[in-house]
C-alpha positions, -999 to +999 in steps of 0.1 A: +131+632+627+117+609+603+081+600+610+076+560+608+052+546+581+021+531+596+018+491+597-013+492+577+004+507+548+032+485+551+007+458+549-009+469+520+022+480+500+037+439+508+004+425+500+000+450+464+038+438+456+030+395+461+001+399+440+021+416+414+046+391+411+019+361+414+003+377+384+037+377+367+043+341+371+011+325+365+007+336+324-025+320+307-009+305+274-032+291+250-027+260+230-019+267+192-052+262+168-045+229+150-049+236+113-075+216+096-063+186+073-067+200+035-065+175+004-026+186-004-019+170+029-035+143+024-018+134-010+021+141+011+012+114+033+001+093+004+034+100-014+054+094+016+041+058+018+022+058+046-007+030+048-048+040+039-056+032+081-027+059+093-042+088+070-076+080+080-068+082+111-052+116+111-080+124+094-105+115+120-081+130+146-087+164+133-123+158+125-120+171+093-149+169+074-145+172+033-166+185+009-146+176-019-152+191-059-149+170-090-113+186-095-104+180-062-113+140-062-094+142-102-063+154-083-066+126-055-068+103-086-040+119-106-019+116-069-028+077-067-045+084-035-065+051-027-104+051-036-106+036+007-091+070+017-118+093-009-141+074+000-136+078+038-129+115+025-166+121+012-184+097+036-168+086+070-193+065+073-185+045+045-149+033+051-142+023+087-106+021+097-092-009+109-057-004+139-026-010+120-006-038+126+033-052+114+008-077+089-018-056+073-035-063+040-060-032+033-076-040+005-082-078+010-113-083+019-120-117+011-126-137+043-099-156+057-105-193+052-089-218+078-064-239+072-078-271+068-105-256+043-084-248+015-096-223-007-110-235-040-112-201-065-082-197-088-065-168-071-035-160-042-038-164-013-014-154+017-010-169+054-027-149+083-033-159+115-036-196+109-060-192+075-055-179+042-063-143+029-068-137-005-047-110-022-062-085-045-047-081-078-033-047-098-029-041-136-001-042-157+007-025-186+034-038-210+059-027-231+083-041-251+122-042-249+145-052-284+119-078-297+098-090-322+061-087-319+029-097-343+001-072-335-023-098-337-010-124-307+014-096-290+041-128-290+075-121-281+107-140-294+140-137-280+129-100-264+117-087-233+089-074-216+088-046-194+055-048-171+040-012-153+017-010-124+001+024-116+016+037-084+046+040-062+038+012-039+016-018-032-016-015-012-005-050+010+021-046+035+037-078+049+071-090+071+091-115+059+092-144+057+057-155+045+040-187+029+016-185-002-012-208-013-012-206-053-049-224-068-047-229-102-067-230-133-069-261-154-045-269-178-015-246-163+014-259-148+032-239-113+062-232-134+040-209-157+037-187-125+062-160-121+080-143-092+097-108-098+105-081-080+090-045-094+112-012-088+098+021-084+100+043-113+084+078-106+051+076-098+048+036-110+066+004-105+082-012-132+097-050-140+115-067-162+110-105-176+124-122-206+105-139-231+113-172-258+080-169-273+047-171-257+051-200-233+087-203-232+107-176-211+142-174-214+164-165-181+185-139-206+181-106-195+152-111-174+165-091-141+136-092-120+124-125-119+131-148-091+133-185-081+106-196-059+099-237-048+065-250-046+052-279-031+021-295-042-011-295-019-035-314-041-043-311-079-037-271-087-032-265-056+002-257-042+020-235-014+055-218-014+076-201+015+095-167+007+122-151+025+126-114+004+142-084+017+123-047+020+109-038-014+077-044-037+072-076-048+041-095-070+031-129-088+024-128-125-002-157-133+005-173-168-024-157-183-010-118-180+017-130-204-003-149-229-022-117-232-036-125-268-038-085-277-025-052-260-062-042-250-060-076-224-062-068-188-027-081-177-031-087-136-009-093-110-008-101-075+015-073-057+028-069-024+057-046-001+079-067+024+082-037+052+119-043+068 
């Protein structure tokens, strides 16, 4: 006869077996450790094209504070990481990120002027929110394509000119279609400004115009420049409208061409159309 197990230890053995399987079932998982942000990251995102505001604000994200060397802030350079983003790298303080929008210009920092105070300095200036912006300008480097030069006036004749900017893509980010407020210097003429499209070469972007002497370009052969109407404002002052597709972009004033020796800085005013 078998002798029946007392209700206590039934008790005990049903309560011992629930908290088994509640143990079982409730597992404490910890979060993974988010790896700090180091500078090779920080140059991918650069190379990818992403803009100076989203990488500082991955960086603040992680909180990572820098303490970069000399050969760490030469490979930045090297990279074409922006001196916005090192800066904000050594100092946070020091560069404050502004939220990214559709329309962002990040390295114009020139006040925007309303419309109906027209800007006066010789520059480029593009619409924003009812005023105009000015746009910052990059360096070109030339180099010549089947033509004649003189080393002492760096004049072309029946050649072209192949212009490179440092860098994979411009700083200024815009949608099409936009409008553009051109002030001029005395003495030059809208036609002497140029339009061209640049196409990434490597690290750089690269362009092509043709040449018919100093002031006189030819159409021959010169693949990236494009037609653009203007319509005059008041004396050297005039605006145009663009419509472009995706893809990098700048205006050439007349003076980066009349470069009167290969030391001249050569400037031009660049910009990408995001699709």
């Amino acid at each position: 006869m078998q002798t029946p197990i007392p209700a206590r230890a039934v008790l005990f053995l049903l309560l011992s077996f629930s908290f088994i399987l509640h143990a079982q079932t409730h597992v404490l998982t910890l979060p993974p450790v988010e790896k700090p942000m180091t500078v090779p990251e920080v140059i991918k995102l650069s190379k990818a094209g992403f803009s100076d505001d989203l990488i500082i604000e991955q960086i603040k994200k992680k909180q990572q504070h820098f303490s970069l060397t000399t050969a760490q802030l030469l490979q930045l350079k090297t990279a074409h990481v922006s001196e916005r983003v090192m800066k904000y790298m050594i100092n946070p303080a020091s560069a404050v990120a502004t939220p990214c929008t559709p329309v962002t210009a990040s390295r114009a920092n020139a006040a925007t002027a309303p419309d109906n105070a027209l800007p006066t300095d010789v520059g480029i200036y593009v619409k924003q929110n009812g005023g105009w912006t000015a746009m910052p300008q990059e360096l070109v480097n030339w180099k010549s394509q089947g033509s004649l030069k003189t080393a002492a006036s760096l004049s072309f004749v029946k050649g072209t000119l192949d212009g490179v900017v440092d860098g994979p893509m411009s700083h200024i980010n815009f949608v099409s279609p936009l409008e553009f407020l051109i002030v001029m210097p005395e003495g030059v003429t809208i036609t002497d400004y140029q339009l061209v499209q640049l196409h990434r070469h490597e690290s750089d972007r690269e362009f092509r115009i043709a040449t018919g002497g100093v002031t006189h370009a030819s159409t021959d052969n010169g693949r990236d420049k494009l037609v653009f109407v203007a319509t005059r404002v008041s004396p050297n002052v005039y605006t145009t409208k663009v419509k472009l597709y995706a893809g990098e972009y700048g205006f050439l004033p007349p003076d980066s061409v009349t470069a009167r020796n290969e030391a001249a800085l050569a400037k031009i005013f660049t910009f990408r159309i995001m699709e």
